[in-house]
C-alpha positions as CSV (number, residue, x, y, z in Angstrom):
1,X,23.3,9.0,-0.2
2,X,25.0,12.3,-1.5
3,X,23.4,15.1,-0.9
4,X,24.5,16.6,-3.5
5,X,24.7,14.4,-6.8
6,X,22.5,12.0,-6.0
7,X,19.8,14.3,-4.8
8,X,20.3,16.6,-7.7
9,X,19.6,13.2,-10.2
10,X,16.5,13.0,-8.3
11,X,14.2,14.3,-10.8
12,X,15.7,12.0,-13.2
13,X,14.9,8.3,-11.0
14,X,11.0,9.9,-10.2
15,X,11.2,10.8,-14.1
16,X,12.0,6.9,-15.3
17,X,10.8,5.2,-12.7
18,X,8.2,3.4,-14.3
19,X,9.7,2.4,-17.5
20,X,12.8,1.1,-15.3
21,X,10.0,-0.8,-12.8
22,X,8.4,-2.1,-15.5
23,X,12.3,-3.4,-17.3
24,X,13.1,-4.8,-13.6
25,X,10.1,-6.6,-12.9
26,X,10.7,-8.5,-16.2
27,X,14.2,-9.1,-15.3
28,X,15.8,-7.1,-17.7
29,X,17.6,-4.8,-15.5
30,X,17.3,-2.2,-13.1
31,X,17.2,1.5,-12.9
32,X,20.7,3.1,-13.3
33,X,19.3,7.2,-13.1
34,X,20.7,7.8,-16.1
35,X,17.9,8.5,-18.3
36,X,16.9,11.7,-18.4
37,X,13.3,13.1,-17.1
38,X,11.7,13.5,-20.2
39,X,12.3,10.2,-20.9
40,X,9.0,8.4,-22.0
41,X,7.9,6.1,-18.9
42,X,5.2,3.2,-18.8
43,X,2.3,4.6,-18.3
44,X,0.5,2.0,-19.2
45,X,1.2,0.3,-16.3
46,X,-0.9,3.0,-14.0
47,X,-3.7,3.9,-16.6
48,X,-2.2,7.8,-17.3
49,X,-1.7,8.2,-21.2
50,X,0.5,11.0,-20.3
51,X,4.0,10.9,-18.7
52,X,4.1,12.4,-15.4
53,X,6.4,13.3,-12.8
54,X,6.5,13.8,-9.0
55,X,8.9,17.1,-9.6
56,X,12.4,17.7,-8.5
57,X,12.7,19.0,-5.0
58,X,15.9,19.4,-2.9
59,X,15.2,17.8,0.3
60,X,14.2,19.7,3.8
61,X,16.4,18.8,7.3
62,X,14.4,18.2,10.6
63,X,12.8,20.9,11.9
64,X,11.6,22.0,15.0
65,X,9.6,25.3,14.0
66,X,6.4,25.6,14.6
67,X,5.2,25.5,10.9
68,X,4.2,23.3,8.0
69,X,8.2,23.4,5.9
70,X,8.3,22.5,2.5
71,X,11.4,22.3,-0.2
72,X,12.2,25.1,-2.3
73,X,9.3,26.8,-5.0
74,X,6.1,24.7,-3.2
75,X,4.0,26.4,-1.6
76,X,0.9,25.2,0.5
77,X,-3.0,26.5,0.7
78,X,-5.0,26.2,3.8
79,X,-8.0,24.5,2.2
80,X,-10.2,24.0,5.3
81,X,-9.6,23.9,8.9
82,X,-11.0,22.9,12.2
83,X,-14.2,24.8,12.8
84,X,-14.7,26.0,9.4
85,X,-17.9,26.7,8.0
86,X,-17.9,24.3,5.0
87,X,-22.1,24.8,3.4
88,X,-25.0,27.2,3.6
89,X,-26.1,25.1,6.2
90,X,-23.3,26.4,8.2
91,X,-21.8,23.2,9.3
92,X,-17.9,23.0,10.8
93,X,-15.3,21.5,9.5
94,X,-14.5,18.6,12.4
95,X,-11.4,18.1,14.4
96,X,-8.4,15.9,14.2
97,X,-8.7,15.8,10.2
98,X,-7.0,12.5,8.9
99,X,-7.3,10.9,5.7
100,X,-8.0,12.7,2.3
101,X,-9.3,11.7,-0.9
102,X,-10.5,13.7,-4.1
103,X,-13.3,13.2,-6.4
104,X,-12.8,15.1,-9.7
105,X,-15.9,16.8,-11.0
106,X,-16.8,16.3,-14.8
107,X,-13.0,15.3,-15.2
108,X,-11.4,18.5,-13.7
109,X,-7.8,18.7,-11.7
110,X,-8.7,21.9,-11.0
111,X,-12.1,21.3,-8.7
112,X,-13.4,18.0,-7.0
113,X,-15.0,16.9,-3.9
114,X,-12.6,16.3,-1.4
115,X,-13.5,13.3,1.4
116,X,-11.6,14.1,5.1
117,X,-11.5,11.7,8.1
118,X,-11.9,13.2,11.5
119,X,-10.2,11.1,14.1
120,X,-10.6,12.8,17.2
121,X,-11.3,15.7,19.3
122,X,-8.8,17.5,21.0
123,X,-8.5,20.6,23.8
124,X,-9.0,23.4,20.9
125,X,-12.4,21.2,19.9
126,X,-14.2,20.5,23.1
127,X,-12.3,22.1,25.8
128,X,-10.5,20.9,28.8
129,X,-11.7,17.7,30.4
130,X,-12.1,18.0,34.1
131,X,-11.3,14.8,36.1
132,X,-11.9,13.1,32.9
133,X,-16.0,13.1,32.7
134,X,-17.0,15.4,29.6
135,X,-19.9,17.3,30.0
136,X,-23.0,17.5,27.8
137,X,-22.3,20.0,25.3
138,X,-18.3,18.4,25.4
139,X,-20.6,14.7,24.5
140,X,-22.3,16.5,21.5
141,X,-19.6,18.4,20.6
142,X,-17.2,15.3,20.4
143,X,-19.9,13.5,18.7
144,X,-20.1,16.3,16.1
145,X,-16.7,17.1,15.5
146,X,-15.4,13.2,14.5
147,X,-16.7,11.0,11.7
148,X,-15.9,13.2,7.9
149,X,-16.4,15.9,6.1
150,X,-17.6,15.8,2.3
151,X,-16.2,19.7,1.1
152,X,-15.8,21.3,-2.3
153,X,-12.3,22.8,-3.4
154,X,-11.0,24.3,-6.6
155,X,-8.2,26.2,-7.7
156,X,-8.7,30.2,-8.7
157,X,-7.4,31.5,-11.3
158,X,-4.2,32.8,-9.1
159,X,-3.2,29.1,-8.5
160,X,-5.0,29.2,-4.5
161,X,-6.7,26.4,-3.6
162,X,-9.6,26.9,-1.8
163,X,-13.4,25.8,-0.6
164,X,-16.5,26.3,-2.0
165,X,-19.1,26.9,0.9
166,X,-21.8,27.2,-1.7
167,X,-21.4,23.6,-3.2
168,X,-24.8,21.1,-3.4
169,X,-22.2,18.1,-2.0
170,X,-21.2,19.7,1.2
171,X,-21.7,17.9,4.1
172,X,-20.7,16.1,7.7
173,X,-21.0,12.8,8.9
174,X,-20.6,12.0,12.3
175,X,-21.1,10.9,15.1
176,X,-25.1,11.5,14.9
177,X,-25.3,9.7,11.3
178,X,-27.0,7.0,10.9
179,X,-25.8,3.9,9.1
180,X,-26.9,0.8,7.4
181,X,-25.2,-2.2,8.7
182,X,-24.4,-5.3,6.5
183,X,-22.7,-8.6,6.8
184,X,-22.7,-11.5,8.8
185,X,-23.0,-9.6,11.8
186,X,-26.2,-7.7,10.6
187,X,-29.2,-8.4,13.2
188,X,-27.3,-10.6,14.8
189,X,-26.8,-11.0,19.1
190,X,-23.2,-9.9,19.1
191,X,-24.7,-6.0,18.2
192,X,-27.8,-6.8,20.0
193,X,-30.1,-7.1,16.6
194,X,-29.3,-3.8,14.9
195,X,-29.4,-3.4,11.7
196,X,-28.8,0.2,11.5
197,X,-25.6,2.2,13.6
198,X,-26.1,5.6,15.0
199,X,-22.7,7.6,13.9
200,X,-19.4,6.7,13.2
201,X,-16.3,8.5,14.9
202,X,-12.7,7.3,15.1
203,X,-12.2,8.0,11.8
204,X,-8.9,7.5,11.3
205,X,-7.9,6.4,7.3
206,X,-9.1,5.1,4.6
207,X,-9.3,4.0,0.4
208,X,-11.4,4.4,-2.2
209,X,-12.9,1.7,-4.0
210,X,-13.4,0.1,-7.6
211,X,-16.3,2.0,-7.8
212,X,-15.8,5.7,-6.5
213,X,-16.7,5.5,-3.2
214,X,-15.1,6.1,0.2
215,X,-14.1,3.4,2.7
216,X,-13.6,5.0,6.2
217,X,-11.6,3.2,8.9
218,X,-13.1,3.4,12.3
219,X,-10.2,3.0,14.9
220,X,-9.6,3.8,18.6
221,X,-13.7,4.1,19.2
222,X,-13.7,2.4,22.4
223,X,-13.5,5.7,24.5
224,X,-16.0,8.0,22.6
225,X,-18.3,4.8,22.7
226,X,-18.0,4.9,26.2
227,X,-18.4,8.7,26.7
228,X,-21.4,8.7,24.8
229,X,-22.6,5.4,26.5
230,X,-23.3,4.3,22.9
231,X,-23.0,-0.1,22.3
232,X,-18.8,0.0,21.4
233,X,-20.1,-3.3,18.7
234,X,-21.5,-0.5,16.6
235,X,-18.0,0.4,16.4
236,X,-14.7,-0.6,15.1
237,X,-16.1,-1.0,11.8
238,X,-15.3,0.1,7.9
239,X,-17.9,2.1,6.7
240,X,-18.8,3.1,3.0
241,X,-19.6,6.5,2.0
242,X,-20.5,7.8,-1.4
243,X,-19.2,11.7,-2.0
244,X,-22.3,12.4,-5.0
245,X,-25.2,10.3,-2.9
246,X,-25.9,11.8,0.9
247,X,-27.9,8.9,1.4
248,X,-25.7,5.9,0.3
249,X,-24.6,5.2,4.4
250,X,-22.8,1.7,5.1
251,X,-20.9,-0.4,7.6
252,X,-19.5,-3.1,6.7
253,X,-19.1,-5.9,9.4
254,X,-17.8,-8.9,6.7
255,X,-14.1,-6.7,6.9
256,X,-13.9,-7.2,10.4
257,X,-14.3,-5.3,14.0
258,X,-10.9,-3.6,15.4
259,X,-8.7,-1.0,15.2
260,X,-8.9,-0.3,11.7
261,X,-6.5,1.9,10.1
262,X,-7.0,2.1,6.6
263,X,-8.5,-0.2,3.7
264,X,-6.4,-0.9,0.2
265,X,-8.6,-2.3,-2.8
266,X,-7.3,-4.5,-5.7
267,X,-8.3,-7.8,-7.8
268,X,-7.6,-10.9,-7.7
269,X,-6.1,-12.7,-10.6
270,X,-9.8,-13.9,-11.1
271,X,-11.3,-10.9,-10.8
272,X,-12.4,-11.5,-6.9
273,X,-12.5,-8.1,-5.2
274,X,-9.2,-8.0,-2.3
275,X,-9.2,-5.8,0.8
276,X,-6.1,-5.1,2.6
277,X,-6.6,-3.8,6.4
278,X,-4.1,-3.1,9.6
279,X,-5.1,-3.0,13.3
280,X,-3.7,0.1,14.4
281,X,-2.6,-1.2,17.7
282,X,0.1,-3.4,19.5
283,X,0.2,-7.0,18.9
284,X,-2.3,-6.6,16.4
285,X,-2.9,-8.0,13.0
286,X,-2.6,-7.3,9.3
287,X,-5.9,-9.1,7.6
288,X,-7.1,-9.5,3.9
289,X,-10.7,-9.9,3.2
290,X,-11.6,-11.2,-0.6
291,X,-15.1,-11.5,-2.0
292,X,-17.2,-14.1,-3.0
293,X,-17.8,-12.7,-6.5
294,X,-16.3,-11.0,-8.8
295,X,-16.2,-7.4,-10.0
296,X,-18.0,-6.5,-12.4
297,X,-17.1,-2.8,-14.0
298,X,-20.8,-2.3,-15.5
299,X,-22.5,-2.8,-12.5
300,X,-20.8,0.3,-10.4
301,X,-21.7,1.2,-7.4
302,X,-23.6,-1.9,-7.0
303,X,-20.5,-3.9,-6.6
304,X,-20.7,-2.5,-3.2
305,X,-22.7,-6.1,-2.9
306,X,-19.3,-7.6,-3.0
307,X,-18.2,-6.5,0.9
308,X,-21.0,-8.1,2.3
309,X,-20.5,-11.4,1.4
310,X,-16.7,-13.2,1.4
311,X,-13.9,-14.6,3.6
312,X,-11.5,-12.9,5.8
313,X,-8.0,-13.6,5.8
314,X,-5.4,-13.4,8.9
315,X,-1.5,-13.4,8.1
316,X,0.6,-16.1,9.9
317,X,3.9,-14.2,8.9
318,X,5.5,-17.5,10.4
319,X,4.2,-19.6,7.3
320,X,3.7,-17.5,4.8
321,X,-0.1,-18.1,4.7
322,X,-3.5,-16.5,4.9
323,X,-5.5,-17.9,7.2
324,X,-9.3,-17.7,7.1
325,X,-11.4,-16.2,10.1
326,X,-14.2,-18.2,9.9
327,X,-16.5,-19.7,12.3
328,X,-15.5,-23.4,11.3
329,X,-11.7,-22.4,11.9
330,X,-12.5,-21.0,15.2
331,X,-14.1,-23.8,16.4
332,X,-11.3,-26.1,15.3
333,X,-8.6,-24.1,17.3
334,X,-10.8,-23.3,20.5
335,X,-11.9,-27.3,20.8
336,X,-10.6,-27.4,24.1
337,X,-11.6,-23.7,25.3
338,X,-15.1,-23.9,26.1
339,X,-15.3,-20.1,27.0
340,X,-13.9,-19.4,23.6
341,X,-16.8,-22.3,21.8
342,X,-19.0,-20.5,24.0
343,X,-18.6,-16.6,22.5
344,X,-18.2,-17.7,18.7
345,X,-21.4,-19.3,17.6
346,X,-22.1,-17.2,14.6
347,X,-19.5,-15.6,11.8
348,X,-21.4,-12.7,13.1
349,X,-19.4,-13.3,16.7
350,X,-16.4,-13.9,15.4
351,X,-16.5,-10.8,12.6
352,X,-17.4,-8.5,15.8
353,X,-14.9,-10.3,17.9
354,X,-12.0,-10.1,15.7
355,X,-9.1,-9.3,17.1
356,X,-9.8,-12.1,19.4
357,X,-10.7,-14.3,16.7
358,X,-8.0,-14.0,14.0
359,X,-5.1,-14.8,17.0
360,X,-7.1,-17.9,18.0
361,X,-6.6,-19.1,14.4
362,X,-2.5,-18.5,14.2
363,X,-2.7,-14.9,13.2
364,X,0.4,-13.4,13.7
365,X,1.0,-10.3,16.2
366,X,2.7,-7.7,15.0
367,X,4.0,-4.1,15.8
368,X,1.2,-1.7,14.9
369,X,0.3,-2.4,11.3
370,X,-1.4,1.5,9.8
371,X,-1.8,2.2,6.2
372,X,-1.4,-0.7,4.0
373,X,-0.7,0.2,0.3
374,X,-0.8,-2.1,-3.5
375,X,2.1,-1.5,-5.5
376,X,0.5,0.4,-8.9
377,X,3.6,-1.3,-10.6
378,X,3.7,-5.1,-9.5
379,X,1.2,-5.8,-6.8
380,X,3.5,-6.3,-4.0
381,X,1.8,-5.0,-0.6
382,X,3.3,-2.3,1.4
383,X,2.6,-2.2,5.4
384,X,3.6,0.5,7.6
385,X,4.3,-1.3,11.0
386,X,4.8,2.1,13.3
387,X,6.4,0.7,15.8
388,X,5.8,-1.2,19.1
389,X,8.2,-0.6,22.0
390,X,6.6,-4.0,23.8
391,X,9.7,-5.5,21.7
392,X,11.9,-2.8,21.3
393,X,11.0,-1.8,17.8
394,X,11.1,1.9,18.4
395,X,11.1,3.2,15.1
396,X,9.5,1.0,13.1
397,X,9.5,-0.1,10.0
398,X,7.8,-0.9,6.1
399,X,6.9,-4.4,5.4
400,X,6.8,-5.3,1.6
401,X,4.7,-8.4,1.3
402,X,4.9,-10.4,-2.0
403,X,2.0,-12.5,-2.8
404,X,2.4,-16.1,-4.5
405,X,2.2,-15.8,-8.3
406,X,1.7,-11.7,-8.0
407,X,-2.0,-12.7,-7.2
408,X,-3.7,-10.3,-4.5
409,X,-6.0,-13.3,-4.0
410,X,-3.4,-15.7,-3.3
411,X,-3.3,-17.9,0.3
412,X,0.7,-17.4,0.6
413,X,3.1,-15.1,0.5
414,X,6.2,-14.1,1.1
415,X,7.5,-10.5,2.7
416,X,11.1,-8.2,3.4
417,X,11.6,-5.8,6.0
418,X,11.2,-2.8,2.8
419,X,12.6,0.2,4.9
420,X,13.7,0.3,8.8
421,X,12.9,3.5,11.1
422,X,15.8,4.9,12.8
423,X,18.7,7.4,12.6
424,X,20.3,5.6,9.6
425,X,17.0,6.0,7.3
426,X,16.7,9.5,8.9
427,X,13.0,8.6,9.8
428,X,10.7,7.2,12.7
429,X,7.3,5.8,13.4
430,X,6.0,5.4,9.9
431,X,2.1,5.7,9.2
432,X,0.2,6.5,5.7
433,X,1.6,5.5,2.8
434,X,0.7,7.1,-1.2
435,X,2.5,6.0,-4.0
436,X,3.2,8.5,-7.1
437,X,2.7,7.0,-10.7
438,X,6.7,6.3,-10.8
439,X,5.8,3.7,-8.0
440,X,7.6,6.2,-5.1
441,X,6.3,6.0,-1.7
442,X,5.1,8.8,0.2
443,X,4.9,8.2,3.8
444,X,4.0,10.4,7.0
445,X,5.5,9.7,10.4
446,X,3.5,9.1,13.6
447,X,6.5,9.6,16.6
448,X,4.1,10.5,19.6
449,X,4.3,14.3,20.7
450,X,5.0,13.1,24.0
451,X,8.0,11.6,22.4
452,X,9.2,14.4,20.1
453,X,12.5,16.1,20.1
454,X,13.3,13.7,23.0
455,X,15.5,10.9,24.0
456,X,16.3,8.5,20.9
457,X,13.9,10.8,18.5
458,X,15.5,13.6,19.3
459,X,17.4,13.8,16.1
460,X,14.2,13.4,14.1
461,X,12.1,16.5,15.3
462,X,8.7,17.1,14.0
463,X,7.3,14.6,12.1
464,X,7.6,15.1,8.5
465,X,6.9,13.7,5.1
466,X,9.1,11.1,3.0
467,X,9.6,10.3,-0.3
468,X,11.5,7.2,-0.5
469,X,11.9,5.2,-4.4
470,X,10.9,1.3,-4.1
471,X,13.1,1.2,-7.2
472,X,16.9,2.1,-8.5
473,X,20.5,3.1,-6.6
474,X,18.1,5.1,-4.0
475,X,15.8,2.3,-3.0
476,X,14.7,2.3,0.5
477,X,16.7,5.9,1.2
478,X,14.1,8.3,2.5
479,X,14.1,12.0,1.2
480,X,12.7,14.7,3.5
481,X,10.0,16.6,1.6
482,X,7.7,18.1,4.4
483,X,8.1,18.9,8.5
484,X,4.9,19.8,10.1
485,X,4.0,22.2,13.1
486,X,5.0,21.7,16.4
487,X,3.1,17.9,18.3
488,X,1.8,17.6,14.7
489,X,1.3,14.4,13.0
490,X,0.8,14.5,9.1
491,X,-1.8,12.4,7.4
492,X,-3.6,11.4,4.9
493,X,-1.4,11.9,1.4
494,X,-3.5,12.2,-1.6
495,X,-2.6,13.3,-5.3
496,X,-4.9,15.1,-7.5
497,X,-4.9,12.7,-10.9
498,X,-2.4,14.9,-12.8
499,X,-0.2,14.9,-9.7
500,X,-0.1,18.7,-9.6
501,X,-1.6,18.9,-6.3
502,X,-1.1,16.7,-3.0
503,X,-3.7,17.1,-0.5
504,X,-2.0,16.8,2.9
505,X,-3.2,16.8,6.9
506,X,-2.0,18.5,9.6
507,X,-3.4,16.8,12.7
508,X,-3.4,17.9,16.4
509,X,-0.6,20.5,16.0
510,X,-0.2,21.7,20.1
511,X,-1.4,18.3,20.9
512,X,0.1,19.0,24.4
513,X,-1.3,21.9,25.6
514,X,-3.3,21.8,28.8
515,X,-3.5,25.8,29.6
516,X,-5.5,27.3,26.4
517,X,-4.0,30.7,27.2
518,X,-0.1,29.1,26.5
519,X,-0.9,27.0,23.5
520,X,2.2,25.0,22.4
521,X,1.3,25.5,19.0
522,X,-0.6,28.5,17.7
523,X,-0.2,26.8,13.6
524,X,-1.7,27.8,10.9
525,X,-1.1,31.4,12.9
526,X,-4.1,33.0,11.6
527,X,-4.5,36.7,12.6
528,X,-6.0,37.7,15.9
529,X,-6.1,33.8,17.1
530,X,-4.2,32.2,19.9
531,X,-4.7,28.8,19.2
532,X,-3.6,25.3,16.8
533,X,-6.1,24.1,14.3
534,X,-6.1,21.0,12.4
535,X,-5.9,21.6,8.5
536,X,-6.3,20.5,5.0
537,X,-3.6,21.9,3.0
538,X,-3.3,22.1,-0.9
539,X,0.9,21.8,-1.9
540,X,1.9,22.8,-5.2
541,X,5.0,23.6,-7.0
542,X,5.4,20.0,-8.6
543,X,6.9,19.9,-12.1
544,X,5.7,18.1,-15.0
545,X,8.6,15.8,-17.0
């Protein structure tokens, strides 16, 4: 791609894109960027009765600096960062901050609850580890500092973003939370008859659903489970979290125990509720769960109902076809593997035994499938498979998976390799995914810090931020629009509704550092401190069309 035509047209593809989607999906043509960006778009197809744009912004090269980069005339606001007091209560902020969503209040662009996952603790959270036992306070303190934080941000009257410690919604959830568990694997043996969960942790991404809640995606839990000598089935779960309603607590075992990266919500041709989900983890899965009933907009939060009680789907990317995790297929493909009959008695068992589970059926292994997105514009499904070096797939790649008849709740499918990692895409290691309401994917990379500015990812330095069009002379071609601080990783994407604002993460920036007095990262560089902390940002500087 030019970088200097092409990339000065830019504005114009994010300005038509839907309008030309919406032409090439009824196979009428495709985009040619020759519209201009005020150029009336579909809206209809995302809900927006206005036409907006992503902005123009001339694309950023690799960077190694030890600071969050962003294109020309956007700027970025620390919103809240690790350690933060975030309510008169005076709790922190928590560590490893992830995935981001934002709740308007009474309508407003301007101010809204914002929803952040906390992953993990990290040396600048809890402190060294010595010969790998934590301590008590390091227990409580990594128990504190995971699971999410509910905060309150708005925009001053200078344009700043910022939090509002005073707020009536302000809150953590972690690790000492307690939840209500629901399902098939409620009560049952496989979690030792609970049917409540002390904490959540892990928290890695996420979605929001139907009905304005949060779904949080429990993923590498095994360790903290183990640290805090806490039952690890407890774990590995999606849990359900209302922003407005500190008591509204769920975890919902009918999606599935593993590695969960991140949920995606749609409907089904028939109105049937359809949750997409990835197992963040080699040779692991990508899953559908869909619902018994059907969504019901009047009811609200009490569709909710709807994740307790359905089927979970496996993909056999060999066939094309969703295969149920049920109890009665597990039985039929462990007839003659009695220790297998022997573990799955209930759908409870096989629901908290997953992973094992959905390969027994035929699912298919893949190469670490993280956030999963729907297509606003067609309902194709977009995986980010990171990568998996088991098979040599360093740098990963974007699966596009189209279901049979454009129906979420269809049993087969089809699916292209979307974009490839590597030096010809400029990218590596792809991880959360947003789309824009011109149907362009965001995406975060995910190349380890051990790895970075090393061997084959040399070229790619910190990881960064994409844009890349899924439509037009520029599909597939990634655009550079953010590079974050040094052993950095940034997360969790996340557009205000008018677009004007994208909420961004910058997790474990001097991931590496061992010595506290020689951080490797000192970002965000406030004054007087010598050390990284994981942030929120606010960016700005986007451009209506």
């Amino acid at each position: 791609m030019s970088k200097t035509i092409d990339r000065k047209t830019f504005l114009s593809y994010l300005g038509t894109g839907a309008a030309a989607l919406a032409t090439a999906s009824a196979g009428l043509g495709v985009l040619n960027g020759k519209a201009s960006a005020a150029s009336k778009t579909a809206d209809h197809l995302f809900g927006f009765s206005t036409n907006r744009v992503s902005g123009y912004f001339e694309p950023i090269e690799p960077s190694m600096e030890d600071q969050l980069l962003l294109p020309n005339n956007f700027k970025y606001d620390v919103v809240a960062a690790f350690g933060d007091v975030i309510n008169e209560a005076g709790e922190k902020f928590g560590s490893g901050c992830d995935y981001n969503a934002f709740f308007p209040l009474n309508g407003s662009n301007t101010r809204g609850l914002l929803v952040n996952n906390h992953e993990y603790s990290t040396v600048f959270s809890i402190g060294p580890v010595k010969d790998g036992k934590m301590t008590a306070q390091q227990q409580k303190d990594n128990l504190y500092y995971q699971g999410m934080s509910v905060i309150e941000v708005y925009r001053d009257e200078k344009g700043v973003w910022k939090m509002d410690t005073k707020s009536k919604h302000a809150r953590r959830i972690n690790g000492f939370t307690d939840f209500d568990i629901t399902g098939p694997a409620r009560g049952g043996s496989a979690l030792g008859g609970a049917t409540k969960a002390k904490g959540t942790f892990a928290n890695c991404s996420g979605g929001v659903t139907l009905w304005n809640t949060v779904l949080s995606c429990e993923e590498n839990f095994a360790e903290t489970a183990a640290a805090s000598s806490l039952p690890e089935t407890h774990y590995g779960w999606v849990v359900e979290v209302d922003p407005f309603d500190k008591a509204y607590l769920k975890k919902h075992t009918a999606l599935g125990r593993f590695n969960h990266e991140n949920t995606a919500m749609g409907l089904a041709a028939d109105g049937r509720v359809v949750v997409y989900m990835g197992d963040d983890k080699k040779d692991a899965c990508v899953y559908k769960f869909v619902s018994k009933g059907k969504y019901d907009k009047s009811k609200g939060r009490a569709n909710s109902a709807l994740l307790e009680d359905g089927t979970l789907y496996v993909a056999n990317l060999k066939s094309g076809k969703w295969v149920p995790v049920t109890l009665e297929e597990v039985k039929k493909a462990a007839k003659d593997k009695p220790e297998a009959l022997n573990k799955f008695k209930t759908q409870g068992d096989v629901v908290a035994y997953c992973q094992e589970a959905a390969l027994l059926v035929g699912g298919t292994p893949t190469d670490r499938p993280e956030d999963i997105e729907i297509s606003p514009f067609d309902n194709t499904v977009f995986i980010c498979h990171t990568n998996n070096d088991n098979h040599g797939n360093i740098h990963g790649h974007i699966t596009r998976i189209f279901e049979a008849n454009s129906d979420l709740g269809s049993l087969a499918f089809d699916f292209e390799i979307f974009a490839a990692g590597g030096r010809q895409s400029g990218f590596s290691s792809p991880d959360n995914l947003a789309f824009d309401s011109n149907g362009n994917l965001w995406v975060v990379t995910d190349i380890s810090s051990s790895s970075q500015n090393k061997g084959v990812h040399k070229s790619f330095m910190n990881n960064g931020l994409f844009v890349i069009p899924t439509s037009g002379p520029d599909k597939a071609v990634a655009l550079q629009f953010a590079s974050g601080p040094v052993e950095s990783e940034l997360t969790g994407p996340f557009f205000t509704p008018d677009e004007q604002t994208l909420f961004l993460s910058v997790q474990h920036p001097g991931e590496n550092t061992t010595d506290m007095n020689k951080p490797t990262s000192t970002w965000p560089h406030r004054p007087g401190e010598k050390m990284a902390r994981c942030a929120v940002v606010a960016i700005s500087g986007f451009k209506l069309g």
